[in-house]
Every structure is written in C-alpha cells, then in structure tokens.
C-alpha positions as CSV (number, residue, x, y, z in Angstrom):
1,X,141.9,106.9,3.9
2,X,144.7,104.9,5.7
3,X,144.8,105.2,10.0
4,X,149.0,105.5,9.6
5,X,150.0,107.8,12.4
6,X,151.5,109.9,12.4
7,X,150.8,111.2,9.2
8,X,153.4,113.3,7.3
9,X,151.8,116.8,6.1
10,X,152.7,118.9,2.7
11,X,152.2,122.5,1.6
12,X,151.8,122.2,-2.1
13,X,153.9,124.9,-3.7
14,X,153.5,128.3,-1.6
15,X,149.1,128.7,-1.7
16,X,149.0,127.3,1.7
17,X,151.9,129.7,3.3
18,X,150.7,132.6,1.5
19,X,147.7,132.4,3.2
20,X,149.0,131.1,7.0
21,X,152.0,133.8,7.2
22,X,149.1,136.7,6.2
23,X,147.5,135.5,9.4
24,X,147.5,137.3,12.9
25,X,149.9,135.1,15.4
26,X,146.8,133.8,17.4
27,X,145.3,132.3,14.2
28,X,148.9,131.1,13.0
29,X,148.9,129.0,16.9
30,X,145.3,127.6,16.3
31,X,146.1,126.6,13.1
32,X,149.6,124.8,13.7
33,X,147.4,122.8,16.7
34,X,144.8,121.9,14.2
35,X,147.7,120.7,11.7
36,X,148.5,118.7,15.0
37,X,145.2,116.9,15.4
38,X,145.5,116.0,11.6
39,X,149.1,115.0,11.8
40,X,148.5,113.0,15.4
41,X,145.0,111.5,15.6
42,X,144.2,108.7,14.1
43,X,140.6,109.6,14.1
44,X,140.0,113.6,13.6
45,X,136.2,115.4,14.9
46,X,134.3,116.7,12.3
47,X,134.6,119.6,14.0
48,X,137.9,120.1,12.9
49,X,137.8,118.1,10.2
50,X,135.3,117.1,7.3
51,X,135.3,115.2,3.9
52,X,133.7,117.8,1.3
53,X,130.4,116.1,-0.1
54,X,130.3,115.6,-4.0
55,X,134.2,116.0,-4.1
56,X,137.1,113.4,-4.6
57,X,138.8,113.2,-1.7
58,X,138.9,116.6,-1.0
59,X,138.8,117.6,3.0
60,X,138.5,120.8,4.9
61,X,140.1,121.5,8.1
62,X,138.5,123.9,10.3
63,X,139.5,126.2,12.1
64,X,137.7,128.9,14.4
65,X,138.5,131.6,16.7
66,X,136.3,133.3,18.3
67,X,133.2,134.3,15.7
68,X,136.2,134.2,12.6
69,X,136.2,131.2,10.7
70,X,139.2,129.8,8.4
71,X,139.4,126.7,6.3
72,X,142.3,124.9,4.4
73,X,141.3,122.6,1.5
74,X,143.4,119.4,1.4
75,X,143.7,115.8,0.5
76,X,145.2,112.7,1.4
77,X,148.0,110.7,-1.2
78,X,149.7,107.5,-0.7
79,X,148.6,106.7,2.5
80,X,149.2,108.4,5.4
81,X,150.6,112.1,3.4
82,X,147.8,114.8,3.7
83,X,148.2,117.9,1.0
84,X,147.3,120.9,2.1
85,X,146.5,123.4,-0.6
86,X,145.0,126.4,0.3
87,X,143.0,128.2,3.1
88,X,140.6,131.0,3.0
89,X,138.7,132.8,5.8
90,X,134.6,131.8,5.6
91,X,132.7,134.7,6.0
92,X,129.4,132.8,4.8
93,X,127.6,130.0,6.0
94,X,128.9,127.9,2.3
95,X,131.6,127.5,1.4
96,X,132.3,129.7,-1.5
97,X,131.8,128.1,-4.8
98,X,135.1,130.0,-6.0
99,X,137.3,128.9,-3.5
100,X,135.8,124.9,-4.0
101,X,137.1,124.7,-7.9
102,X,140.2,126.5,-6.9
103,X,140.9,124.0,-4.4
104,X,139.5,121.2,-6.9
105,X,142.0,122.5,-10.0
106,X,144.7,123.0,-6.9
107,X,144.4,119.0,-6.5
108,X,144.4,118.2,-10.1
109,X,147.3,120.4,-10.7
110,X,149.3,118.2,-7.9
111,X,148.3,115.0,-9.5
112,X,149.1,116.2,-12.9
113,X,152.8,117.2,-11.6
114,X,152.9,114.2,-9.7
115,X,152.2,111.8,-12.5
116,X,154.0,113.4,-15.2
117,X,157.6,114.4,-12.9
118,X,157.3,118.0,-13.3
C-alpha cells in the first residue's frame, strides 16, 4: 500500500451508496469524516481503519456512533485509489462470515471488469 496523499476514493457500482444514503444523517456525517481520514492521512488508526487478516488486500473502515457499529469493506488499486464496496452495520462482535465473501466476490468482480474492459 502506497503513502500517495491524498488518495482518490471509488464507490464500485451502487453497493456502497445503497447502503450510505439508507443511513440516518448523523451516520452519513461520521462516515464522510472517516472517508476523510482515508482520503487525507497518510497513516490511518486502526481504529478507524484495519487490514482484514487472511484476506488480499481487503480493508475495513470503521465506523462507530455511539454503541452502533458500521463497516465498509474496501481495497486499495493502483496506488493511491481506495475501492470502497460495501458497508454493513456489525451487530456482533465478528464480522459476519456472509458479509466477508460478499465483499471478497465484490473485489473479484471489480478486478474481473477491470481486466477484461467491461
């Protein structure tokens, strides 16, 4: 993972906005500042932002109000672009094995399209 700041952020195809515009305005805020942070830093606090273990390159960026938790599955590509491709709210202390292979077929999906100009 390159330290290129700022780094450019895309929402692959709509699973990312689907879930941010069903989100109350207060969690719509905290996540745009932790988009920030992602876009801004060039180093990020696990607390906001961790590489899943026994994943390629897949990350999580968390976000928490209050006791409700959310995270949004994304990746970086070619440097300095980070992928974000979807986002669930935790309601359990894993992460749920569903919404890990959706994000992992979400990020072969992208690379698929990617590498074949779809």
């Amino acid at each position: 993972m390159a330290n290129l700041i700022p780094r450019s952020i895309l929402f692959y195809r709509g699973y990312f906005l689907d879930f941010y515009n069903a989100q109350l305005p207060n969690v719509r805020k905290k996540i745009d500042w932790t988009i920030g942070l992602l876009r801004d830093l060039p180093s990020i606090p696990e607390k906001y932002f961790k590489h899943l273990e026994g994943t390629e390159g897949l990350f999580e960026l968390r976000v928490k109000i209050s006791t409700n938790i959310f995270r949004i599955f994304c990746f970086f590509d070619e440097g300095n672009l980070v992928v974000l491709i979807n986002g669930f709210q935790k309601k359990t202390d894993k992460t749920p094995k569903n919404e890990l292979e959706r994000a992992k077929q979400l990020q072969r999906e992208y690379y698929h399209e990617k590498h074949n100009n779809v």
